[in-house]
Steps between C-alpha positions, in 0.01 A plus 500: 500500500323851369570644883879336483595675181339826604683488797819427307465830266375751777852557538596595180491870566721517777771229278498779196531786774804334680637445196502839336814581312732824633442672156170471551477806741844672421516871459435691196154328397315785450773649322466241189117549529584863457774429211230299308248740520794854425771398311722703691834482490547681899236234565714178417827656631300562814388141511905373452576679798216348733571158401869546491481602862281221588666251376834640699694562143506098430296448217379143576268387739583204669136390631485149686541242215482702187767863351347724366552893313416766710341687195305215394178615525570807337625310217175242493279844475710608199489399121803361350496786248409734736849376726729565200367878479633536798857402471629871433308629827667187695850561326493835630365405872765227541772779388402737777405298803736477788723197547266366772228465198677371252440151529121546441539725246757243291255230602186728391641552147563182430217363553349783290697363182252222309647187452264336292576716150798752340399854574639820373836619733378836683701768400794519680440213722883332435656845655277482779562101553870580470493727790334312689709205474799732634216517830438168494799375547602751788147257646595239427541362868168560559291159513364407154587826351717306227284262420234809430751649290581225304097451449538869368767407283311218384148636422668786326538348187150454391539890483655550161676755264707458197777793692481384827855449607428224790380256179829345440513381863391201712315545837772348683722764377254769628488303841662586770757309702677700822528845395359596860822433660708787310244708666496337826772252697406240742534513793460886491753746629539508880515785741377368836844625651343835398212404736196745558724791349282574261170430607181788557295251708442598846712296730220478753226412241725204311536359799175475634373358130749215498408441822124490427615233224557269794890641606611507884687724576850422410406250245551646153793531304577677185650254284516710182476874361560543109294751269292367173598854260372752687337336786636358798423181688567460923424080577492367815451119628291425785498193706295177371241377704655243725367132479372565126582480105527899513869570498513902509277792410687744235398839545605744240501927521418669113621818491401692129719768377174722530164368689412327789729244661355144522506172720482160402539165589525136395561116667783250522368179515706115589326326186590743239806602316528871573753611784630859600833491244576844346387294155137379619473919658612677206265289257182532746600873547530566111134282453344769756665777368349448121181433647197767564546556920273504757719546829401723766782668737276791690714726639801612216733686557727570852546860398117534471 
């Protein structure tokens, strides 16, 4: 019996290694080791951007069986009091990060708010959470974005102050509802009559990268052209793979005001819901466009 159960826990290792959580080796590690030892503020704000990136702008991790915060380890490594001293620096990061950040930084702050006691309101925190709210809700299509804000909204009162103006209301009436769509209508404006008017990708090049994506020649078709602000979008649908569940391959063209053009792709699929409409391409386009990118398009510009 000895030999049986030894036999039974040599494996043990190997169960704990295969079973390592994604957090566990995420970027920015060494930056909280750093933090801990510094202080520094350029330290921390270095950190948010790491783990922002890494965690694609979605600040949950959706790991096998269990959700998880992307920041949660740097929160584990930090004392409650030591989180509430640094509401003002995270007030002030969440204010200036791009739109593509956002999310972590709303999700970031909350969690930085201590739910456990009443704690004195930072000085002008209820401006600051005011103007944000107007950002939010320009968001708020973005997946679980309102349901961060309205965590926001509700951790916010145990941060008190006998002139703060946001006292006399509820957090439902600092939620949000659909203020995105005064910003943005779905399905998105269409110009694919306008074609590739307007487009600085190299004819040549496109071609050869959609066709690297697993297009014949012939095969694609752009179904849809609209802009997101100042960017504009070029999608095309290539051909399913015949005999399978994979209805069409959506390729999409990101071409920036300023910067690099990118290209990007995603799958149609028999057993699930989403379809090529102008609704299901203008939300997936607007969920890529408020997300940190990482397209590639190598050759930019047809005019060199």
């Amino acid at each position: 019996m000895i030999s049986q159960v030894c036999e039974w826990e040599a494996p043990v290792e190997e169960f704990e290694q295969e079973h390592q959580f994604a957090i566990d080796s995420a970027d920015g590690k060494d930056l909280i080791a750093e933090y801990l030892r510094t202080g520094a503020d350029d330290v921390l704000e270095h950190f948010f951007w790491v783990r922002a990136e890494w965690c694609g702008g979605y600040p949950l991790v959706h790991d096998r069986f269990v959700t998880y915060g992307a920041f949660g380890d740097l929160l584990d490594a930090l004392e409650p009091e030591h989180r509430y001293r640094l509401l003002p620096k995270m007030l002030q990061l969440a204010e200036a990060v791009p739109d593509t950040h956002f999310h972590c930084a709303l999700f970031l702050l909350a969690e930085l708010i201590p739910d456990d006691r009443i704690g004195k309101r930072p000085a002008n925190f209820s401006d600051v959470f005011l103007r944000l709210r107007l950002r939010a809700g320009k968001l708020g299509f973005l997946p679980n974005l309102r349901c961060t804000w309205d965590g926001l909204a509700q951790k916010q009162r145990y941060l008190v102050s006998p002139r703060d103006p946001l006292r006399i209301y509820t957090p439902r009436q600092l939620g949000l509802t659909s203020e995105w769509k005064t910003f943005f209508w779905i399905p998105l404006q269409d110009w694919t009559r306008s074609g590739m008017k307007d487009c600085r990708a190299s004819t040549q090049d496109l071609r050869e990268k959609i066709q690297h994506l697993g297009c014949l020649p012939g095969d694609r078709r752009l179904i849809y052209v609209t802009r997101i602000e100042k960017t504009w979008y070029w999608v095309w649908r290539l051909p399913g793979k015949t005999g399978t569940a994979h209805l069409a391959r959506i390729v999409f063209l990101r071409q920036p005001a300023k910067g690099d053009l990118g290209l990007g792709h995603w799958d149609l699929y028999q057993q699930f819901h989403e379809r090529d409409t102008p609704e299901a391409i203008s939300t997936r386009l607007l969920e890529i466009e408020f997300r940190p990118h990482h397209l590639d398009f190598c050759e930019r510009n047809s005019d060199g």
